[in-house]
N, C-alpha and C positions, 0 to 999 in steps of 0.2 A: 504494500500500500504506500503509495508517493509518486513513487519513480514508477510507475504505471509504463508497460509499455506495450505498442503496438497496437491499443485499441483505443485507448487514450482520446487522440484526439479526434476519431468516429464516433466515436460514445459523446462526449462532450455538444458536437455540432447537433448530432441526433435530439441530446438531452434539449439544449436550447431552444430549438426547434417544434421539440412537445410542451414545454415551457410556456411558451409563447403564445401555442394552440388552446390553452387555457385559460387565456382570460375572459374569454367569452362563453366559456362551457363551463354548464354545472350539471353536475349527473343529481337526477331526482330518487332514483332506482322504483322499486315495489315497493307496494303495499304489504307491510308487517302483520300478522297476525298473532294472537297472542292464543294461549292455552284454554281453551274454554270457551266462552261464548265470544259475542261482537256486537256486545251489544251498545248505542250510541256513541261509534269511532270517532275521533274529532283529530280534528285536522283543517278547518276548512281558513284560519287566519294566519296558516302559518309563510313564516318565509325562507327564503333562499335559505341554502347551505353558508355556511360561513364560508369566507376564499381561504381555497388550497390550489397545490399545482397536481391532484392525484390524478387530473386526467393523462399524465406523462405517462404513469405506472400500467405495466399490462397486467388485465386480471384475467381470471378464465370464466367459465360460467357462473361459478357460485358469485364470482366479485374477489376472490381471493386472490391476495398477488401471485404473479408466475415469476418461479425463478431461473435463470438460466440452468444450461446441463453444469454440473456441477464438476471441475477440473481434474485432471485425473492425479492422483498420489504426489504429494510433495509438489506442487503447484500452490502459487499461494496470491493472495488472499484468499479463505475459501469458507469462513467460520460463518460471518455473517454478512459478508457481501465479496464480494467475485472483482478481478481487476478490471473489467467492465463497465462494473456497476460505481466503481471508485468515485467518478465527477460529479455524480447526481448525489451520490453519498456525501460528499461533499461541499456541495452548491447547496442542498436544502440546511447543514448543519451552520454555514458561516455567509449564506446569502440570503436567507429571507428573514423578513421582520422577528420570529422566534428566534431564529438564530442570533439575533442582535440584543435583541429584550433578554433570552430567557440561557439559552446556549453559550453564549461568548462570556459573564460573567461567571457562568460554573466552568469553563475551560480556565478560562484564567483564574479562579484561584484555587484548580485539583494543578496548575503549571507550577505556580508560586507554591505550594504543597509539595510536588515533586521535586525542585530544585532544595526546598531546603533540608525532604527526606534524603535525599542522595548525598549531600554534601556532609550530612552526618554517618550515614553509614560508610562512603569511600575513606571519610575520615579515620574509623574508627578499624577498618579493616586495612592493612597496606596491601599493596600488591605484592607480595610476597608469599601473603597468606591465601590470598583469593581464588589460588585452582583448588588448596583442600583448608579451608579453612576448620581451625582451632576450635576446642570446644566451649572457649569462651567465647566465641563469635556466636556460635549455632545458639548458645543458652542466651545472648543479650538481642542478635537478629532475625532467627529464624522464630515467627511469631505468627496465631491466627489475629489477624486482623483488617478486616470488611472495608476500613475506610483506608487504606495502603493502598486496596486491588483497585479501588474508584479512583483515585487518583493515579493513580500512573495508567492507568485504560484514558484516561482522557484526558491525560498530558502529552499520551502519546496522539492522540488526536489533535490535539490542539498544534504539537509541534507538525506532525504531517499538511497541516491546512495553511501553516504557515512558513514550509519550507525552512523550517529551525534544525539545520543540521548541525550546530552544535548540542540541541537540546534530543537531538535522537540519537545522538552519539551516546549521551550520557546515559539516555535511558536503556540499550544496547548492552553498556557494561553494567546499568545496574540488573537485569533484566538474568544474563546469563551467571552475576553474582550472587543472586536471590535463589537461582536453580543449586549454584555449588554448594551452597549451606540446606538446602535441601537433600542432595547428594552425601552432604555432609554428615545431616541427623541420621540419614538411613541407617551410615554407614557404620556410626557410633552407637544405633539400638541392635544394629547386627552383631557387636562384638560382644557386648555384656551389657547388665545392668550400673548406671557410673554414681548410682546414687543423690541426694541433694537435689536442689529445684530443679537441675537439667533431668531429673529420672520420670519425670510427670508427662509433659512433652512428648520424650521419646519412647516412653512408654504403647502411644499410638502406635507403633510400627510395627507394636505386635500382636494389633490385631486386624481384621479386616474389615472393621467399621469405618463407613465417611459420614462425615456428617458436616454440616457447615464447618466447626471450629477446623476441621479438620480439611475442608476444602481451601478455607483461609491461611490455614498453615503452609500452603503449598502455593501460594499466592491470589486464592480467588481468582474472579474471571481475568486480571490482566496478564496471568502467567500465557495461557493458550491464545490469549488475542494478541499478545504485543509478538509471540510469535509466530502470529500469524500475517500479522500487519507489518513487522522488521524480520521480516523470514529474510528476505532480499540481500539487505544488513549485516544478519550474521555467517560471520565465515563456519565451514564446515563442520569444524571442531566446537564451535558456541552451540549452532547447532546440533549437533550430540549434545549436548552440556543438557540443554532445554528440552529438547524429546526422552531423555533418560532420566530426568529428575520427573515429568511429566508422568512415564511408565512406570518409575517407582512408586511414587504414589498413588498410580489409580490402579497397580497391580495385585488383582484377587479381592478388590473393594465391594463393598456390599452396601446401599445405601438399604433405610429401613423398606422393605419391598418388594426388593429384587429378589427374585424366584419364585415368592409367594404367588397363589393363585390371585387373577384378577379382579374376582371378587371380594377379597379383602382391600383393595385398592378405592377406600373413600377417605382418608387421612390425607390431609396437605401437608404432612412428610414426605409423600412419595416422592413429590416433585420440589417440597421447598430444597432439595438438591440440586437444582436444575443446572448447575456449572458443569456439574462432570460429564452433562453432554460437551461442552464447549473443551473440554479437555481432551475428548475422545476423536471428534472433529479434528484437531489441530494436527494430529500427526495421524489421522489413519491414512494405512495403506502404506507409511512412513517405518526406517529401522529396519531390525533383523534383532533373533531371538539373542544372536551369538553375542550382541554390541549393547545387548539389555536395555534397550531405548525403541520396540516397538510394543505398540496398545495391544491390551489383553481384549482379545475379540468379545469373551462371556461379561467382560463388565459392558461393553459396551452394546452387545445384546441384549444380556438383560435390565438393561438403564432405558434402551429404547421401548423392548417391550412393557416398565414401569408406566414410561409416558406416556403412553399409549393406553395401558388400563386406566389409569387414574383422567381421560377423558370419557373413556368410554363408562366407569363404573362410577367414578367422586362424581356424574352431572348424571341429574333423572334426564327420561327421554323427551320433558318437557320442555328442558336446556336450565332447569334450578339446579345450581349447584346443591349437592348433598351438606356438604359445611358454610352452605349459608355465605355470609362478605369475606368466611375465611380463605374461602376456597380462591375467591374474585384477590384479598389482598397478599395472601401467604403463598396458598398452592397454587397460584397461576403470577406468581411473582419471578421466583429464579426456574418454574417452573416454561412462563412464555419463552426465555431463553432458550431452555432448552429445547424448546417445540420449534424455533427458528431455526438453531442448529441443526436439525433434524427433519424442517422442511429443505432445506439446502441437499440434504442426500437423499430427497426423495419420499421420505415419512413425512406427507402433508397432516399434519392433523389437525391444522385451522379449519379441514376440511370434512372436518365431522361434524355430522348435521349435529349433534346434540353442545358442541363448543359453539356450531354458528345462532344456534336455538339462545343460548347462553345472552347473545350481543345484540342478536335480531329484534327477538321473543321478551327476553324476562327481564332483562338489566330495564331498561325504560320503565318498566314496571316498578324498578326498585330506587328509582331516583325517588328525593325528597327536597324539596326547595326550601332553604332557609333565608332568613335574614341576612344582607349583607350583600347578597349576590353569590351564597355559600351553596353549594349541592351536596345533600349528606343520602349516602347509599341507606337504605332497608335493608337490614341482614336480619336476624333471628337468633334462635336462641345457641346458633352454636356463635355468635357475635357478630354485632353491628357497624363497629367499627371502621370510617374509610381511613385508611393509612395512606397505600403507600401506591401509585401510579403507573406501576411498570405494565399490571395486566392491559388495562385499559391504552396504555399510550402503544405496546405492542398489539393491541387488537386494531386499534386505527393503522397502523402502520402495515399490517398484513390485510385490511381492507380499506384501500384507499379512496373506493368511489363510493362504498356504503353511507348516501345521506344520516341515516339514523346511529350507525357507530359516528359519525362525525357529531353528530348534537347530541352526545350521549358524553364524546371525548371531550366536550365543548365544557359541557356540564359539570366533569368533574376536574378537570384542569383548569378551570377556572376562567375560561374564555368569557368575553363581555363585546358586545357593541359599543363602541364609542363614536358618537356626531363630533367632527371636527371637521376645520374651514375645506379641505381637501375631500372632504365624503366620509362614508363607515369607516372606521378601522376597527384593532382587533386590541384589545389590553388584556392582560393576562394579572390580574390582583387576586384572586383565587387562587394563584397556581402551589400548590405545596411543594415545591422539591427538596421533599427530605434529602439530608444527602446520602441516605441506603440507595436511594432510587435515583440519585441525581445522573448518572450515568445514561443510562436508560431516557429518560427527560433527553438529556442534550442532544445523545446520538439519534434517536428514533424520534423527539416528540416533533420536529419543524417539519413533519411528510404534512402538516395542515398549513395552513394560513400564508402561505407562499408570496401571494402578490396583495396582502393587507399593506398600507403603513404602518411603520411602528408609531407608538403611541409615546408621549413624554410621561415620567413620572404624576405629574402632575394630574393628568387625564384619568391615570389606574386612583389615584388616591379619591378624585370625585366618583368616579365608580364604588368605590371599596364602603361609600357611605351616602351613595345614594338612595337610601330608603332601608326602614326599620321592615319591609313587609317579605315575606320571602313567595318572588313571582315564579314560574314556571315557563321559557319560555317557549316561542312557540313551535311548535313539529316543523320538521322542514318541510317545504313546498311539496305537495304529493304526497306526501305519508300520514297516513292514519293509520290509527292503533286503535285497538279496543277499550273501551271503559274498564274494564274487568279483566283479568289475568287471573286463574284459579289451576291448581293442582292437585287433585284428593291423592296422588301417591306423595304428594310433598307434604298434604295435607296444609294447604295455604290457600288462603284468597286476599288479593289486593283489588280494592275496586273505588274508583276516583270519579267525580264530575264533572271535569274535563283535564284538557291536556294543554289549558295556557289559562294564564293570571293566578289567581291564587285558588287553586282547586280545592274540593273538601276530601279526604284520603282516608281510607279506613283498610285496616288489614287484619284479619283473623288467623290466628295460626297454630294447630294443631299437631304440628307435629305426627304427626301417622307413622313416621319409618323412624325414629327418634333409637331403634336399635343399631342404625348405622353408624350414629356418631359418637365421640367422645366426649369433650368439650361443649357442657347444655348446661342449660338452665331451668330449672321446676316451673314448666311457665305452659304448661299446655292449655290451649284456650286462648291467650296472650293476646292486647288488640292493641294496635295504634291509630289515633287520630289526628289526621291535620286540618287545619279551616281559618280560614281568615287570614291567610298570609303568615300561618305559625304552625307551632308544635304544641299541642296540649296532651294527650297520653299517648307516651313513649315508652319503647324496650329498653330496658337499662342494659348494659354493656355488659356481656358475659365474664370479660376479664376483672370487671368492679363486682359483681354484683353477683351473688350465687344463690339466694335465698329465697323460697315463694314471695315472700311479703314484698321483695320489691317489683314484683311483676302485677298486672292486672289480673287479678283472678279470686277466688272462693275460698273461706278455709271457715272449717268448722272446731268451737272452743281452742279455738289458736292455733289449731293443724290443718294445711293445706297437703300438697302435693310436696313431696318428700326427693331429696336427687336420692341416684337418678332416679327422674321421674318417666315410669312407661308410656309410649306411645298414648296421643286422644284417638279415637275415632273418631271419623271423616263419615257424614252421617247422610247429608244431602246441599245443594246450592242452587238457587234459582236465578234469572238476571232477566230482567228487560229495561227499555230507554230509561226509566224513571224509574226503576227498583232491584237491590241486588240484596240477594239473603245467603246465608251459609249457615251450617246447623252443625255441632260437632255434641261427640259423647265422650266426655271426662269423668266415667266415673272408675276405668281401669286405674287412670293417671293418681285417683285418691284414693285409691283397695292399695294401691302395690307400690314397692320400689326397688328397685333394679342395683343387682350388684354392678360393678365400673369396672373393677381390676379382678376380675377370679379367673380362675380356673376350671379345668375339667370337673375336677373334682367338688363336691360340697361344700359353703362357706362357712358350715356350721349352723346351730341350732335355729331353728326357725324359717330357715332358707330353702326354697324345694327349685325343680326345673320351673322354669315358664317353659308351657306348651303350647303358647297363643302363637298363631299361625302371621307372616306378614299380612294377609289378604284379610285375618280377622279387626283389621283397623281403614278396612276402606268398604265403601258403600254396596251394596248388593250393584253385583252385574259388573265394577272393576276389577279388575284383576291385579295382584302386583307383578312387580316386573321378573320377568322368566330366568332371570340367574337366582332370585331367592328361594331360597330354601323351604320343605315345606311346616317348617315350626322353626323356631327363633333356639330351642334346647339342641344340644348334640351335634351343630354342624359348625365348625370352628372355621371351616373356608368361606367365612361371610362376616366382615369387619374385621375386630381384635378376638382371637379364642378366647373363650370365657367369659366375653363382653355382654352383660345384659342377658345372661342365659339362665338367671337362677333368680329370684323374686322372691319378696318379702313382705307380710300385709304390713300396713300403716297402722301401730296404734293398738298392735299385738302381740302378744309374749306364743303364740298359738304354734306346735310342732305342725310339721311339713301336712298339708290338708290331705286327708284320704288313703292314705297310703301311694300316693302319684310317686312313680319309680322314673328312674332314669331315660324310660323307654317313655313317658310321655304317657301311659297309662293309667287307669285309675283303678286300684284293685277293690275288685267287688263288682265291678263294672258301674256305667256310666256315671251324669255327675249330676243325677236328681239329688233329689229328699233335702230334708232344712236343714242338715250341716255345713250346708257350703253357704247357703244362705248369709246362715247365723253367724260367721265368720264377718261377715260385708262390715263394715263401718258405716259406708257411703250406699244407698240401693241405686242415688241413682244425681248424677250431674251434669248437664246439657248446659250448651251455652248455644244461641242464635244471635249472629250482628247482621244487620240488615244497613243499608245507605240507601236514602230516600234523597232522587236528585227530583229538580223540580220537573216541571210538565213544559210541551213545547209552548210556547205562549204564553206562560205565566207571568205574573207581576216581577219589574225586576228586584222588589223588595223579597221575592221568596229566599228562600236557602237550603243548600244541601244538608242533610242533618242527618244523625246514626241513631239505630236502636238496637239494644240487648235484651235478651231476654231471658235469663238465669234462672234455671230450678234446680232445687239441692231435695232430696229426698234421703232422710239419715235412717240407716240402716239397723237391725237390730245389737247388731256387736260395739256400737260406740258406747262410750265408754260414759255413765251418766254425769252430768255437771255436778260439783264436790256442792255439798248444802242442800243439796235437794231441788234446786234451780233449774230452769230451761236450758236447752242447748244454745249456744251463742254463736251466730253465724256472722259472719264478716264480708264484704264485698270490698274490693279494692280498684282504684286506679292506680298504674304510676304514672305520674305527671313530669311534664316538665320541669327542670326545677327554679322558674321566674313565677310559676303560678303561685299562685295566692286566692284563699277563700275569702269571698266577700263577704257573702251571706248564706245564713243557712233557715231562712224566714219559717219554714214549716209548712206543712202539707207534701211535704216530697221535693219543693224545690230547693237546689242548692246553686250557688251562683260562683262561679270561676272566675277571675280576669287575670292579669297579666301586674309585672308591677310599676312597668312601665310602660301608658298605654290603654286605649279605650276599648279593647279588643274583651269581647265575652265567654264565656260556655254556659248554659243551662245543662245543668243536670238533671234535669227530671224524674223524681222516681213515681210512678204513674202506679194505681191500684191493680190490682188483680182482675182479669177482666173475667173469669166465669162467672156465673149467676149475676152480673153486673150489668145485664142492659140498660141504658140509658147515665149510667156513670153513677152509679148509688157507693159507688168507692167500695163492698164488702163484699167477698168472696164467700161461698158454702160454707159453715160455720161460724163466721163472725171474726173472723178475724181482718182487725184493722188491716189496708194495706199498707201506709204511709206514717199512722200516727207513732208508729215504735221505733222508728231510726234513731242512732246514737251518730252524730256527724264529726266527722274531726279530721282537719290536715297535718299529716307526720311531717316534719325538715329534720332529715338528716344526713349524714354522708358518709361514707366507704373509704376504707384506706386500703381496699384489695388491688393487686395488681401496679399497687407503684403510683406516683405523680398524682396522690392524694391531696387532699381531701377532694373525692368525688361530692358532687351537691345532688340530690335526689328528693324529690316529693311525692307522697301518694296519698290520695282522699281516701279517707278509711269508713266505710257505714256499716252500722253492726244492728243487728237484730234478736234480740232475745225473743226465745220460743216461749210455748209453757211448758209446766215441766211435765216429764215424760211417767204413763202409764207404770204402773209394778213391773208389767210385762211387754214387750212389744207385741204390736200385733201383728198379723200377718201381710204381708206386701200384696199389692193388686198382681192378676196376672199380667199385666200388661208391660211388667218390669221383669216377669223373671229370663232366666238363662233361656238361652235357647241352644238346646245337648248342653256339653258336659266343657265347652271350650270358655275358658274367662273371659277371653276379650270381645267377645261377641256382645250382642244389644242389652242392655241392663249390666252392663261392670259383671257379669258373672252368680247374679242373683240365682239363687234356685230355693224356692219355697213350696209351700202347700200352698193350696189357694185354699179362703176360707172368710175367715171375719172380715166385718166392715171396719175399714180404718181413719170414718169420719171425725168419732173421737178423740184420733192420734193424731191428726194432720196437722193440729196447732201446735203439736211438740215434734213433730217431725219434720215437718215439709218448710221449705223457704222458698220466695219466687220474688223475682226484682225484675220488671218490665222497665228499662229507662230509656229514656228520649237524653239525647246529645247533640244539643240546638247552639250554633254558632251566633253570634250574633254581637252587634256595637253598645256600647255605653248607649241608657237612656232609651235602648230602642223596646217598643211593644213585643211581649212574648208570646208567643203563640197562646192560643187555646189549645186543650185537649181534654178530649171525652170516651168514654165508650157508648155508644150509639148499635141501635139494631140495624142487622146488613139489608143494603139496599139495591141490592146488586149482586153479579155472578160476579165470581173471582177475573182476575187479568187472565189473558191469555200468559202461555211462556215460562208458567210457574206453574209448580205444585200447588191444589185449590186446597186441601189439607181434608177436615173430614169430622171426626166426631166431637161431639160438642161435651170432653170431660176432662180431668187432668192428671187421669192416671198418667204417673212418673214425669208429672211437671209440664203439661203443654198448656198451654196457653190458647185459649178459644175466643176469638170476639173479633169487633170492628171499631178500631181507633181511627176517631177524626182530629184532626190534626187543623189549625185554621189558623196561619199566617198573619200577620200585621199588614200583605198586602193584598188580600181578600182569600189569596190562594188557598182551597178548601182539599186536603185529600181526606182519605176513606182507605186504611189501610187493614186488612184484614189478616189476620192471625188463626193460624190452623194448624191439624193436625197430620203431618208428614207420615210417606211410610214408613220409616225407621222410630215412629215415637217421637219425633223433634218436633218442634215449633217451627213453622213456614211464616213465612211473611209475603203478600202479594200486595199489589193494586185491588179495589174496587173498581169496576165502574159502574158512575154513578149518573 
């Protein structure tokens, strides 16, 4: 890479050529679709693409970039770009607007970084010592260290763009001195143990684990690119020096992975290794056994086939990553490298529909517009977290003409329209370049914005504070997206009211495969809401936050759902223009909890197999996906072995139930009669969130608003409140932590705002609609629905995971029951098991059917219908009623069905009546699965 020859200066004129042809071209592509329905896609205000020069780049059908044929053995450049490809690699790094704004200040100070690491270490080592240096050398220089490899990777960039042959001279010798002390440690763990801090270190040598620290020790990604990029450079013998030190250490390596079957491939370890493709790259096909300086074929086969399952297995076939933002920040971090390196030799895997599903389909889905001009990712419960850049700036880079990966990259890079006297430009005050990722940024991120002007400081700073409200903007020209994006095998639904200005965002999330990952949080059920240009309940960050109580969700006399917490079920979802529902069942999530770290073998007392099936967590008629397994017990080749294979009730001292053996059997056969029953805690906990967007034509004073609708049904085996007392049920949000309670006036309403700021939330908790026609607030029995709330906002904060105090809030509303019978009664049929499988409808209920349990329902049963009404300082709050139906259900949706509430449904017709006349009529029913539906009226 520099001294480029023979194609040089064809490439070059070619390049300019298609450069050029770009100013007047903007590729719109297709129309996106998302998982699930389509229902009210919006699109219709949106604009152009932001300028790039991608129409230069040849893609093939999918839109994925082509790369040339790849060079044959010891030909070089070759890792991530070709001597061909050098000018444009080039020209977009040190000639367009990013490259000036965002690129040329992290060159120049990973330049100034490498000048004054080199002038320390040449110091400190003479040449003398430098073809086998000492083991004071090896113990003071040979080091893992992440920000050494970033910097010299893009010093050496910096020097090639600027024709700095003294500054690549330098980095040359440091380059093949870095390999000799490599050379050096081997050589020193091969003789003996030498004891003292040098023993630790070298101690790696003898085994055959990589892992980051360990890839860093060998120099991280600048060891295989600076010789790739100064192959030219070094003479034959430095060359040895660098492919031997190169072999030694990636000789017989094993990252966590390799060899394992595919199906355990959902962990972003597989691929947070992703350098030692660029190591294997650099010299294949290079060496001889005899000169110990060529690549071991099996690391580098089985490193490929790693990347290649952890696409195909870490991503559902809906394109959701299985770890959630983890997957988007960690495992497709030095993971995208790798996938680069490895499209270069022909293993395209950008090209896998479920990677392109990933960028097309779901990410869009997972933006959140904040304050500022900020775009923060939706991740879930394996963490939310947006870090670090590299997935996203490599997915635009490997899809250059994809309008929606380009407003997606826009989004979280932190791209801005700026009006200046000259036209649009582009300002970049968003842009995070951590410096893990700053490499990545420089080299790959300028494939956008080509022929923007750069912007002055000045321009980003009126950006960076141009408005408190966080806008969404708009879809580029041509593309529409669905309202709704839903997965019952990821068990999620995200579904919004539109796709520019300040949308109202609601996301439900169940967790259904929750046996595949590690890293969770007790949060099944889980919701978030946005509206009015903010965040009002949010998922707290998996790495702060580990606890039920800071998540949205249920817990009964202080006990929620327990880690790990098992799999919800995925129940039913309905969508049309002006209404979306999602119904899940939580009442496995609060019978059971899931071993993390066991084994084959038993955790001990009280612990038996889970024999719940994947498919017993998803709706009649889905299937789950054909590599799993047919019971979650006994099959070790799916996730971690012994991961979530053994379960324990919540809230019981009780040995392993039934006699269930190893085999997943129950001896005595099936799994009636009331012992298993008896065991339950919980009989039975649903949750339905519904988003009501307004009607075509409505007042523009309507608003998009959220409902829940919570039933808890306590089971005979809780445990009874100390005193003699009702069971105490809790409902929670977690809030943002700017919110603040205003009021809590009574009858059910509670009033949110913000602390800086006219912006509202109603929380409304709304009566019980059976036996309530006409809104007489009292359900069968007598029991108040509203009058027994205990109201309160929690502040407090976390010091888990580092760079504490975390700030957290969450509304807490409690409800004491009466208190409970001598005896429990018996459960209705309509909650119990169905056979002898737990995780099936009713959490695993099996009873007698028998007494009436009208008597018991005021100490058993809890139900919270709440309305989630956005809305300003001052402004009129809706009415609402329950009112007799006037009308057939909407089409498009489940109509529901019997008018009772065995195991918590919820039956009536809520009217609803706006401050700007807008009247709906939303009816509440009963699903096939037992859940609560939500539809339109019409009226």
């Amino acid at each position: 890479m520099g001294a480029v020859h023979g194609v040089e200066a064809s490439a070059s004129v070619a390049y300019t050529t298609a450069v050029n042809a770009t100013t007047t071209a903007r590729q719109t592509g297709s129309t996106a679709a998302g998982c699930g329905d389509h229902d009210g896609a919006s699109g219709a205000d949106a604009e152009p693409p932001l300028p790039w020069y991608a129409a230069a780049v040849p893609v093939d059908e999918l839109g994925v970039r082509v790369f040339p044929p790849r060079p044959p053995p010891g030909v070089h450049p070759r890792v991530l770009c070709t001597a061909a490809e050098v000018p444009a690699f080039l020209h977009a790094i040190r000639d367009t607007p990013f490259g000036a704004a965002v690129s040329a200040p992290i060159l120049q100070a990973a330049l100034n970084e490498f000048r004054a690491y080199a002038a320390r270490l040449l110091a400190a080592i003479p040449p003398c010592d430098r073809e086998h240096p000492p083991a004071s050398a090896v113990q003071s220089w040979w080091t893992a260290d992440e920000r050494r490899a970033s910097t010299l990777t893009l010093a050496t960039v910096a020097a090639l763009m600027n024709n700095d042959e003294e500054t690549l001279g330098l980095l040359v010798e440091v380059l093949v001195l870095y390999c000799q002390l490599t050379l050096a440690a081997a050589a020193l763990a091969a003789a003996a143990p030498v004891g003292g801090d040098l023993e630790k270190p070298l101690s790696l040598w003898r085994t055959t684990k990589w892992d980051l620290g360990w890839g860093w020790a060998l120099g991280g990604m600048a060891t295989p690119l600076l010789y790739d990029w100064l192959h030219h450079r070094l003479s034959t013998a430095q060359a040895h020096v660098v492919r031997a030190a190169i072999a030694a250490g990636t000789r017989g390596r094993r990252s966590w992975g390799m060899g394992l079957p595919g199906t355990r491939i959902q962990s972003n370890w597989a691929t947070y290794h992703g350098h030692l493709a660029l190591f294997c790259s650099a010299i294949e096909g290079e060496g001889t056994p005899e000169d110990g300086d060529m690549l071991d074929a099996d690391v580098d086969t089985l490193f490929t086939q790693l990347t290649a399952d952890y696409v195909r297995y870490a991503i559902h076939e809906s394109g959701h990553p299985i770890e959630d933002a983890y997957a988007v920040n960690l495992g497709f971090r030095e993971g995208s490298l790798a996938m680069l390196a490895l499209a270069r030799r022909g293993t395209n895997l950008f090209r896998h529909p479920q990677y392109l599903a990933l960028w097309q389909r779901v990410l869009p889905h997972l933006l959140e517009p904040r304050p500022g001009g900020v775009t923060g990712l939706l991740g879930g419960s394996s963490g939310n977290a947006w870090q670090y850049l590299t997935s996203v700036v490599v997915a635009k880079w490997m899809m250059p003409r994809d309008p929606l990966v380009d407003w997606a990259y826009a989004q979280l890079a932190g791209a801005t329209r700026v009006a200046s006297d000259s036209g649009t430009t582009v300002a970049y005050p968003g842009l995070k370049a951590r410096w893990q990722v700053r490499t990545e940024v420089a080299l790959l991120g300028s494939s956008v914005w080509a022929d923007a002007a750069p912007v002055s400081d000045g321009d980003a700073a009126k950006v960076r504070d141009q408005t408190a409200m966080a806008v969404m903007p708009p879809l580029p020209r041509g593309i529409t997206l669905p309202l709704t994006w839903y997965d019952p095998r990821r068990g999620k639904l995200v579904t919004r009211s539109s796709w520019s200005g300040t949308p109202t965002l609601l996301v439900l999330d169940a967790r259904t495969e929750a046996y595949l990952v590690g890293h969770d949080t007790p949060d099944r059920g889980a919701i978030i809401f946005s509206a009015s240009g903010r965040r009002w309940v949010i998922h707290n960050e998996w790495r702060h936050f580990h606890m039920h109580e800071d998540f949205s969700g249920i817990a009964v006399d202080g006990v929620g759902q327990v880690a790990k917490a098992p799999s919800g079920r995925w129940v039913s979802t309905g969508s049309s223009p002006t209404l979306t529902y999602a119904a899940v069942d939580l009442t496995y999530a609060h019978n059971w909890t899931w071993t993390q770290w066991a084994g084959a073998s038993s955790p001990g007392m009280g612990w038996e197999p889970d024999v719940s099936a994947p498919s017993d967590f998803l709706p009649t008629g889905v299937r789950a996906a054909r590599w799993l397994p047919p019971s979650l017990f006994g099959h070790p080749d799916v996730a971690f072995e012994g991961l979530y294979q053994w379960r324990r009730r919540i809230g019981g001292g009780w040995e392993p139930v039934d006699g269930i053996t190893s085999t997943g059997r129950s001896i005595g056969g099936g799994g009636g009669g009331t012992s298993v029953g008896a065991r339950n805690r919980m009989a039975r906990v649903t949750r339905t969130a519904a988003l009501v967007r307004p009607r075509l034509g409505a007042a523009p004073a309507s608003r998009a608003y959220g409902l829940l609708v919570d039933a808890v049904v306590i089971g005979p085996a809780a445990a009874k409140p100390a005193g003699g007392g009702g069971h105490v049920v809790t409902w929670r949000l977690s809030l943002a932590p700017d919110v603040v309670l205003l009021d809590a006036p009574g009858g059910g309403d509670i009033l949110l705002g913000e602390e800086s700021g006219d912006r509202r939330l109603l929380v409304r908790f709304l009566p019980w609609p059976v036996g309530a026609p006409g809104g007489t607030g009292r359900r069968s029995g007598g029991l108040p629905a509203t009058a027994d709330l205990d109201v309160r906002l929690d502040s407090y904060a976390s010091e888990l995971g580092g760079g504490g105090p975390h700030l957290a809030k969450r509304l807490v509303v409690s409800r004491t029951l009466a208190p409970r019978a001598a005896s429990a009664a018996a459960l209705p049929a309509s909650v119990r098991s169905r056979g002898d499988n737990p995780a099936t409808v009713g959490g695993g209920v099996a009873v007698a059917a028998g007494d009436d349990r009208d008597a018991d329902r005021a100490a058993t049963d809890a139900h919270f219908v709440v309305l989630l009404y956005p809305h300003a300082a001052r402004e009129e709050l809706p009415d609402t009623a329950w009112v007799a139906e006037e009308g057939p259900p909407a089409g498009g949706v489940t109509p529901g069905g019997e008018a009772d509430i065995d195991g918590g449904v919820a039956v009536g017709v809520l009217r609803v009546t706006e401050r700007g006349g807008e009247v709906r009529h939303l009816r509440f029913g009963r699903g096939g699965g037992g859940e609560t539906v939500v539809s339109d009226v019409l009226v």
